[in-house]
N, C-alpha and C positions, 0 to 999 in steps of 0.2 A: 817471771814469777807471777802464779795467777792466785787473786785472793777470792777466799770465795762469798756467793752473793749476797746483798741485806748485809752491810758494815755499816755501820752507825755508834759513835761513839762523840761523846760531847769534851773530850780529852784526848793528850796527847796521848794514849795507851797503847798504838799500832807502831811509835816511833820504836820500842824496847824489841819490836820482830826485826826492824832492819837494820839492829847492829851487827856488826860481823860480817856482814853481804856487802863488802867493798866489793868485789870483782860483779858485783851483779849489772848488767847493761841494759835489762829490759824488764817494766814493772808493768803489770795487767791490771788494771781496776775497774775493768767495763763492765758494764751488766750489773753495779751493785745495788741499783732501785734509788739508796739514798747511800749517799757520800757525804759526810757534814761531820767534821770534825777529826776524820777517822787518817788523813793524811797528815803526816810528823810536821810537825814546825821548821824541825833540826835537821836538816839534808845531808847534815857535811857526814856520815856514814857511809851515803850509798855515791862516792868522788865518782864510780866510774858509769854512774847510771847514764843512757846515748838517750833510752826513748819511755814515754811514760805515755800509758794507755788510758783517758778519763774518760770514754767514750759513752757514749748510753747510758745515764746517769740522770739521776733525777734531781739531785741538790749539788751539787760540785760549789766548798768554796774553797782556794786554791789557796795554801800558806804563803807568807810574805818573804821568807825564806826562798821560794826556788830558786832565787839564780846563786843558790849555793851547787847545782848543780852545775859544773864548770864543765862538764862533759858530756851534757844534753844537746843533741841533734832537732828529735820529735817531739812535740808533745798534742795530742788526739783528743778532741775534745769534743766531735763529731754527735749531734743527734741528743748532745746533754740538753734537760727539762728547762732547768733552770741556773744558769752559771753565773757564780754573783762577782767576780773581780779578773783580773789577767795581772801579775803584778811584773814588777822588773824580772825580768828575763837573762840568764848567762847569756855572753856576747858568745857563744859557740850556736844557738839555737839556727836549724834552718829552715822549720816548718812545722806550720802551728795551722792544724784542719779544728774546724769550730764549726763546718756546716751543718746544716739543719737543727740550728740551737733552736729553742722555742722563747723562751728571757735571756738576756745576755742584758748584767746593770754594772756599769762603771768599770767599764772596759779601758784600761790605759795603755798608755803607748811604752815597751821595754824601747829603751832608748836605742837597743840594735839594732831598731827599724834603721835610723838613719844611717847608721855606720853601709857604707860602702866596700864590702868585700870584694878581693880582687877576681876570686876564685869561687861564688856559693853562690848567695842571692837566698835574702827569705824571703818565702812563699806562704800569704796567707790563704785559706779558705774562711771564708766568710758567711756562704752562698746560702740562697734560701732560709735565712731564719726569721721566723715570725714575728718577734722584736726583739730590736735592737737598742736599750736604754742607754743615751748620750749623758756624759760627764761635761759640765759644759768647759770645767776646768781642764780636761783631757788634752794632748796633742794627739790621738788618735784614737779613732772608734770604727772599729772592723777596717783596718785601714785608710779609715778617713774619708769619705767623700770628699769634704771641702780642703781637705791635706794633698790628697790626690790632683785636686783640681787647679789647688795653689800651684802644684810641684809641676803640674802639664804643662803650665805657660812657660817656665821655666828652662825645661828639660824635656829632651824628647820625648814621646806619651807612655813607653815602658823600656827601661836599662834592665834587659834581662840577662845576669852574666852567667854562662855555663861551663865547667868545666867537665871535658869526656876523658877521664881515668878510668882506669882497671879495678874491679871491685871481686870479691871472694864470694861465689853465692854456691849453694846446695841445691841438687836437684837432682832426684833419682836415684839417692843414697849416694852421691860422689858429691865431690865439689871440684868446681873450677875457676879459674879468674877469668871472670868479659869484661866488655868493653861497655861502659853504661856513661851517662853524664847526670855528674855529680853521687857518683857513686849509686842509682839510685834505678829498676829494672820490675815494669817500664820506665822510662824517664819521668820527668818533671811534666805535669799540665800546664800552656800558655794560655790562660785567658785574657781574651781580647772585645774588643768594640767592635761595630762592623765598621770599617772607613779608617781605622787605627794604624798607626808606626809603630812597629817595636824593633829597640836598639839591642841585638843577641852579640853580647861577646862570649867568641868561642874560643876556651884554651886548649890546645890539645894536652894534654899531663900523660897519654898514656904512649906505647912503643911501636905506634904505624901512622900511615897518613891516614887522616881524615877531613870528610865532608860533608856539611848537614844541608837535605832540601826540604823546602816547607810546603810538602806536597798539596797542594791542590789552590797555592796563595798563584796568582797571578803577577805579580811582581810587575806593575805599570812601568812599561818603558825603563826597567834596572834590572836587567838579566845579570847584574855582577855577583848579586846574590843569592842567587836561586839553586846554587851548591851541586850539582851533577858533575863528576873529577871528569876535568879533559875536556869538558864540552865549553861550562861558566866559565870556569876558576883550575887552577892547579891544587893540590891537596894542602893542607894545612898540615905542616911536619909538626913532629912530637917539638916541642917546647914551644911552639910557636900559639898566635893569637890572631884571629879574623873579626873581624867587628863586622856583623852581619843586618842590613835593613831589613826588616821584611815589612812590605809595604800591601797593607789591605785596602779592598776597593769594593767588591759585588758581595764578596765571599760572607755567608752568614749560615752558622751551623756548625758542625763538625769537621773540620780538616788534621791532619796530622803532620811532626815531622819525622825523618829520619835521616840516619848515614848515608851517602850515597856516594860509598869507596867500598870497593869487594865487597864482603859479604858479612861488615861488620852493622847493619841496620836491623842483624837478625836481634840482634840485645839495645843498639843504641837506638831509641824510637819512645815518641808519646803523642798525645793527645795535642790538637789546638783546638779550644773554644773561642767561638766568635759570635757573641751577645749582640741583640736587635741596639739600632742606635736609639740614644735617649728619645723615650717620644714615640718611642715604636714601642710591639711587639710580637710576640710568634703571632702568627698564623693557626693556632693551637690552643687550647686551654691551659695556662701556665701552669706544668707540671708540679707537684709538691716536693720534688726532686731530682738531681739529672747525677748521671755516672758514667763516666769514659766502662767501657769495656772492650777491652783490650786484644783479642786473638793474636798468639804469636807460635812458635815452634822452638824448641828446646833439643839440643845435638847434646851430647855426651861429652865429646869429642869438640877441641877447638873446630871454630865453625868456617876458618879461613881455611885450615889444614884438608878441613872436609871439599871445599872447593878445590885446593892444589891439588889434592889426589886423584879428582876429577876430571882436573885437566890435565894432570900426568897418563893417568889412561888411556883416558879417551871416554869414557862411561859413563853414566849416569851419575853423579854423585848420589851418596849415601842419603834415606830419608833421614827425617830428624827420629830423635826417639822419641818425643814427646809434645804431645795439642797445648796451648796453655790459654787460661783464661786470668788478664790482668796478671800475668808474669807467675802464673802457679799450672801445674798439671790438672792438679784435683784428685781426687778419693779413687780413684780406679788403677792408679799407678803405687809402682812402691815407693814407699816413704816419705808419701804427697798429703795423707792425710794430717790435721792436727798435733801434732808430736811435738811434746816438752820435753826437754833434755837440761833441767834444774841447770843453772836457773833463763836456758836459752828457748824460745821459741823457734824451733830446727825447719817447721815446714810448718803448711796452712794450706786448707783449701778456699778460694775466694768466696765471703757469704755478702749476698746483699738481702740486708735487712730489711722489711717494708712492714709499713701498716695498714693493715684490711681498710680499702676502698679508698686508697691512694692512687693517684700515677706517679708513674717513673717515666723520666726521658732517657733512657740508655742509648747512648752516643758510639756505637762499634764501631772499631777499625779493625779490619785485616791486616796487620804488622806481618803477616807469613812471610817467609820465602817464598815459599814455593806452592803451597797449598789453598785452593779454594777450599770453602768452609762451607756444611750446612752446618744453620744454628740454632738452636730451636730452648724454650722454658716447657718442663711440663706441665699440661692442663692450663695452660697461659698463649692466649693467642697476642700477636704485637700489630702495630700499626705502624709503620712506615710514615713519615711525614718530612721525612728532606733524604737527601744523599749527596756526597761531594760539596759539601756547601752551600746545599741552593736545596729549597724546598720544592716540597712533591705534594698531590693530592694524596688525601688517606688511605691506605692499603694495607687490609687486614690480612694477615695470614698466618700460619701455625708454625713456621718455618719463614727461614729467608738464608737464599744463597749467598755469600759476600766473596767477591775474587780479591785478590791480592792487591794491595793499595786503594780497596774500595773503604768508603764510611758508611754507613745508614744510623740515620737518627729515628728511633723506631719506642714509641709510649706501649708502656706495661703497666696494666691498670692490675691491682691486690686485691682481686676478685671471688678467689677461691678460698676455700675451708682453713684457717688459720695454720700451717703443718712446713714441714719445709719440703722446697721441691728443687730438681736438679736441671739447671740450664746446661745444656751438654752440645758439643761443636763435633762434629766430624768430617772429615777429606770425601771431596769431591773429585775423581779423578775416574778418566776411561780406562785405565792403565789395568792390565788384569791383576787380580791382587796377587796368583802366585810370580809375579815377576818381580814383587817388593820393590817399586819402583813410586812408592808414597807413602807417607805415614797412616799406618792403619790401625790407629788408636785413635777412643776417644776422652775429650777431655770435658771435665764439669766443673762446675760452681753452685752453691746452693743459694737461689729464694727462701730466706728463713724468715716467718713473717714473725712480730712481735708478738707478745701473750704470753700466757699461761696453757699449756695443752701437752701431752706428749707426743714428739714429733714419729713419722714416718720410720724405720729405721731396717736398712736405708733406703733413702728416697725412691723415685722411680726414676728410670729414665725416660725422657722423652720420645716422641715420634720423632725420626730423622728419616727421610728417604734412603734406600740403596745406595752405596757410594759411588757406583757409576750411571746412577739415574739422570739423564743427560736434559731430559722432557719436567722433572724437576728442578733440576738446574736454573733453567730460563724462567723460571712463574713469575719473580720478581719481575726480572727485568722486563719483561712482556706485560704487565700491570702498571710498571712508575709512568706518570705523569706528572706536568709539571705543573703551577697555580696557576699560570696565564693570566692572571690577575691584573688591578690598578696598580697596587705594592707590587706583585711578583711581576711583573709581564714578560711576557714570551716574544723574543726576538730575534725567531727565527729566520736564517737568510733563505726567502725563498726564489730567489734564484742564484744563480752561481756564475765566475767565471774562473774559476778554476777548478777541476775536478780529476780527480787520482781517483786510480784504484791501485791497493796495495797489497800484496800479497803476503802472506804470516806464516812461515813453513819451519819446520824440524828438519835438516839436512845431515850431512855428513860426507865428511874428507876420508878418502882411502887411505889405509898405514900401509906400509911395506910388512910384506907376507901377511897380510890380515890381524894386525897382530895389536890393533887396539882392542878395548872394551867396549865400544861401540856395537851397533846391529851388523852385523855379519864381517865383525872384527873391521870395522870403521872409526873413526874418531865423530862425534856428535858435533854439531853447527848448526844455527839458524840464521835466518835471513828475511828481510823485506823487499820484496818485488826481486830474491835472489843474488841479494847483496848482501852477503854475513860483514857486519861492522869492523872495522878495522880502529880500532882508539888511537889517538895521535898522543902523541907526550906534549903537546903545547895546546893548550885549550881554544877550540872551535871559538870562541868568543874574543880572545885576545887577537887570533889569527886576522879574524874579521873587521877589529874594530883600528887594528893597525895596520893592517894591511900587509900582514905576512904571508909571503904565499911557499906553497909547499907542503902546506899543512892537511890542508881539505881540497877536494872537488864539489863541483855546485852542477854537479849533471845526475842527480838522483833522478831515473826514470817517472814517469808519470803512470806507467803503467809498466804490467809484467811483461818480463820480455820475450816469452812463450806464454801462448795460450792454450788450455787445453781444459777437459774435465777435472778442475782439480780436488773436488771430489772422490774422484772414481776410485774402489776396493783396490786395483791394481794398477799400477804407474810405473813406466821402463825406471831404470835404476840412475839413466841419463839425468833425469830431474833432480835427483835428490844431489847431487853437487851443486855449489853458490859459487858466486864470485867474488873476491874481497876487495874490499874498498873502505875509504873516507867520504862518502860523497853527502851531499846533503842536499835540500832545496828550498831557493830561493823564492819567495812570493815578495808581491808588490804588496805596497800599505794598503789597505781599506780595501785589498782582496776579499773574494767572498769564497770561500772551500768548500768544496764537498769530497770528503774519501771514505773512498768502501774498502774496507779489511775484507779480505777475501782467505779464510785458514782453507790449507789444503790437508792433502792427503798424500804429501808425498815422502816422507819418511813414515812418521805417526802423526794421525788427527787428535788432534789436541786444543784446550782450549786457550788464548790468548788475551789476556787483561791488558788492553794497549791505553797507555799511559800517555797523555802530553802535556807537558810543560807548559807555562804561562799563559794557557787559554782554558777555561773550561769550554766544553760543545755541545748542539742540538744532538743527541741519539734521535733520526729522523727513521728510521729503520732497522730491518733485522730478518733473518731467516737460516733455514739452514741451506745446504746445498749449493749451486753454482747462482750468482749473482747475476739478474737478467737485467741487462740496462733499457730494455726498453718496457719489462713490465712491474718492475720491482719497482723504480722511483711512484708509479702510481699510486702506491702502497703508502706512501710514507707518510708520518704523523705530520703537518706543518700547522698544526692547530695548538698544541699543548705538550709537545716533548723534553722527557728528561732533559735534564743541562748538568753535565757530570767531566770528571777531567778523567775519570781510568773509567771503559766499558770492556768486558771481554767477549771477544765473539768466539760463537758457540765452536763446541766443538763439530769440523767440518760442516761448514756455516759462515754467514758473511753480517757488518753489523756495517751501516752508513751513521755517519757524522757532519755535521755541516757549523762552522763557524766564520768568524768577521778576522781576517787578518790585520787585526788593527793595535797589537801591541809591538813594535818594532825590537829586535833584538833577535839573538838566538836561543832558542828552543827546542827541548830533546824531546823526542817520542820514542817511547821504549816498551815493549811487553813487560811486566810488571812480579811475571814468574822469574826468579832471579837467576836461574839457569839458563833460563833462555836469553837472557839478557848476557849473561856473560861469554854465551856460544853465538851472540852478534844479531839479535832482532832488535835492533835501533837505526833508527838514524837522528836528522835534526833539522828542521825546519829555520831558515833567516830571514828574518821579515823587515823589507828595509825600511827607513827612515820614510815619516810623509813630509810633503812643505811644510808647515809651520812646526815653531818649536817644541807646542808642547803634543805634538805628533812625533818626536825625535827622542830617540836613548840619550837616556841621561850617561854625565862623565864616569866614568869609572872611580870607586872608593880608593884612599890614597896607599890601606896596606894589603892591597889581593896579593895574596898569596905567591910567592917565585914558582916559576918551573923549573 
């Protein structure tokens, strides 16, 4: 139910509209300039209200009454002027957003902070607000600083409990149930310290295995919990509970987590923030505001089903139908725009609000499957200032590519003519488009700034490059460098005693009478150095750490095992067959690496976001074409290079990485396209134990998971 703007009322007069409206579950009150007095005393009418919107409001004082709402979930309180109380709260509440208050006075603690749910966890936002006026009689004020600090010594630094169920959402005029945690798509935001522990219990409550990785956390010396099924850990079956460490150390910026079982990360995935330690901070001018934005993809069609069919084939799996910005399409699809459906809000398109000659920090992830993204704000240039958790020199540009399990932390300064304008994403991909072999939609969100004016209608769209602009693609990454700095320093290995090179190819298995869906009735595979992955049913890490053998091989080549052009327009049909295996490779502690991805040409050139686990690395280099070891390494950055955990090398092209092998355990390296990952372009890296102890993997947690 949305009420409309300028409500002011010194009486209870708005309570006599919300009788009757028992079955009502969501109430809008944003935007009304002044709020003061005009919300009921008396709740108990609206039993079944879930969420209540107070957001962008100039006076908000909140009745003593709410926690007559027994059935509230939300309540939004986001960018209010001035909000003068927080009172007891119903013990169902799971998430109360208050950022960018300007006054916030006599703020008290709903005693559901303390209660411990088995299953929820509430979630405050607090973040960026100008002041915050302390009760001194309060147990809590925005959380509590000195609450907080008490409960640290106490208790591990954050008990973050999750649980991943099946939830009913709408999109594209259908609905379906996915896979979200805590009901909630994208997931829950973790914010963290840099140097911080957080204790994640994970329930599964829904009907497959799952497992969550906290992509780009480096996980010192505790690979038990770093969640990739088969490699860490076995899956966590439906009823079941993991109690997850995730253990921070360098990492400061944007990281994310997700699922990392089938194809279920396509819904279950969010945001990790990781705050300068006390004492510190950015490298930046502290923005007036920071916001996850989220890129994901949207199927019609259960998204596991769409793999099985896949691999019943032999073919391509189906694209998604839909680009999504923070878990919405946007205005260009049907039934994406704004729609009420009394008294339900049915769809939205994501707006982020700004005030002229503001900055924004927008924190983007590529949550895709399968899709690189151009991403672009109209009339709005961005500045790049970290990625993967680790900061970058400034880097303006109009556009920025992101591959699949990438982040860029990138400030938007509200620069232009007060109007709304449409931040819009589109697929990046060689693929020709009559082969419908990518999603070839795009998706938007609107910059609405505040004021008074009449807006755009509708907006514009932005400048995007060609979608198979390949020389586009790279600008970024041919631009990020890293601070080198005193705080940031660059510590790059420059020399090496180990050195791969790895090859990243598209393959495929012959069917009997041609009769897959595959390029010339083949079944599709990929492979590294022509080894398509074989997954084991006992986890590469338990294997190793008990000494079971059978499981894996540790003779992963160091190089390809034909050499040839692998570039070159036409390649014998001999190449495009791999070989299957378990293998993986061993390095010594306090190894020094260097490997070059080398993508070929031997089925389709394509591009490759290779991923690794528990290390972030130097990008020391890059190029397109065949990789010249004796005049390429001349080339290479060892002055000031990105430090990122996913790079993708270009399409038919080779990208060099160099890192310190000095986190001991096992770790996965995997292309990041999730197709290609299930058609076998991984392996895993074991990095053994050094002499001393705190060189050595830690013991393993007491309830990992059964195989």
């Amino acid at each position: 139910m949305k009420i409309p703007k300028k409500v002011k009322s010194k009486n209870s007069v708005a309570t006599a509209s919300f009788f009757g409206l028992r079955s009502l579950r969501k109430l809008n009150l944003s935007d009304c300039h002044i709020l003061e007095g005009a919300i009921p005393n008396d709740f108990s009418s609206l039993c079944s209200l879930e969420y209540l919107d107070l957001s962008r409001n100039n006076f908000v004082t909140l009745p003593a009454r709410l926690n007559q709402l027994s059935q509230l979930k939300g309540l939004r309180l986001g960018c209010c002027k001035r909000l003068q109380s927080l009172p007891e709260l119903p013990s169902s509440i799971e998430e109360i957003d208050a950022h960018d208050g300007t006054v916030m006075e006599n703020i008290l603690c709903p005693s559901s902070v303390y209660r411990s749910k088995e299953c929820g966890g509430l979630r405050f936002t607090f973040s960026n607000c100008f002041r915050l006026s302390e009760n001194e009689s309060s147990n809590f004020v925005a959380a509590t600083l000195r609450e907080m600090q008490s409960l640290a010594n106490k208790l591990p630094r954050f008990q973050f409990p999750i649980q991943v169920r099946e939830a009913s959402y709408k999109r594209l005029c259908s609905t379906k149930n996915i896979l979200t945690v805590n009901g909630k798509f994208p997931g829950p935001t973790i914010y963290a310290t840099k140097g911080e522990t957080i204790i994640v219990d994970v329930y599964n409550k829904g009907n497959e295995n799952i497992t969550i990785h906290w992509h780009g956390v480096t996980m010192p010396r505790y690979p038990w919990t770093d969640g990739p099924e088969y490699i860490t850990q076995c899956p966590i079956r439906p009823g079941s509970k993991f109690t997850q460490k995730i253990i921070l150390s360098t990492e400061e910026g944007t990281l994310w987590w997700h699922a990392h079982s089938d194809w279920t990360r396509a819904t279950v995935h969010g945001a990790i923030i990781i705050y300068p330690k006390n004492g510190t901070k950015y490298p930046f001018h502290k923005p007036d505001r920071e916001v996850p934005i989220i890129l994901g993809e949207w199927w019609k069609n259960d998204v596991n089903a769409v793999r099985d069919e896949g691999l019943a084939t032999g073919g391509d799996p189906d694209p998604s139908d839909a680009l999504l910005i923070n878990g919405q399409p946007g205005d260009l699809y049907p039934c994406s725009k704004s729609v009420y459906n009394f008294p339900f809000l049915i769809a939205d398109t994501f707006k982020l609000t700004v005030d002229h000659g503001k900055t924004y920090l927008l924190r983007i992830i590529n949550a895709a499957l399968q899709e690189a993204l151009f991403f672009s704000i109209d009339k709005h240039k961005m500045t790049v200032v970290g990625t993967d958790g680790s900061y970058t020199k400034p880097l303006t540009r109009d556009f920025i590519t992101i591959f699949p399990g990438q982040t860029y932390d990138v400030l938007l300064e509200a620069n232009q003519r007060p109007d709304h304008y449409y931040m819009a994403a589109i697929t990046y991909s060689v693929a020709p488009k009559y082969q419908d072999f990518y999603d070839n939609t795009t998706t938007t969100a609107i910059v609405q700034y505040n004021g008074y004016y009449t807006p755009s209608s509708p907006p514009s769209l932005p400048y995007l490059p060609a979608y198979n602009d390949t020389n586009a693609s790279v600008q970024v990454m041919a631009g990020l460098r890293s601070l080198a700095n005193a705080e940031h320093p660059c510590n790059v290995p420059l020399s090496t005693s180990t050195n791969l090179i790895y090859t990243v190819s598209v393959n495929s298995y012959p069917c009997v009478n041609n009769s897959c869906a595959g390029a010339n009735g083949t079944r599709f595979s990929s492979s590294i150095n022509n080894i398509s992955f074989h997954t084991p049913t006992v986890d590469i890490l338990q294997a190793y750490y008990y000494n079971i053998s059978g499981i894996y091989g540790d003779k992963f080549p160091s190089d390809p095992p034909l050499v040839f052009d692998f570039t070159a327009d036409y390649l014998p049909l001999i190449y495009q067959l791999p070989s299957s295996g378990t293998e993986v490779r061993v390095l010594e502690y306090n190894s020094t690496v260097d490997i070059v991805f080398q993508g070929t040409n031997v089925l389709a050139a394509t591009h490759h976001p290779m991923h690794l686990h528990g290390y972030s690395f130097y990008v020391v280099g890059w190029g397109f074409g065949n990789f010249d070891g004796n005049k390429d390494p001349l080339r290479y950055n060892m002055v000031d290079p990105p430090f990122q955990n996913t790079i993708s090398v270009p399409s038919n092209g080779w990208v060099a990485i160099r890192f310190e092998a000095s986190n001991p355990g096992v770790w996965f390296m995997h292309c990041h396209v999730e197709r290609h990952l299930t058609w076998g372009m991984e392996t895993a890296f074991i990095v053994k134990n050094g002499k001393h102890p705190e060189a050595q993997m830690l013991p393993p947690p007491s309830d990992m998971p059964p195989c």
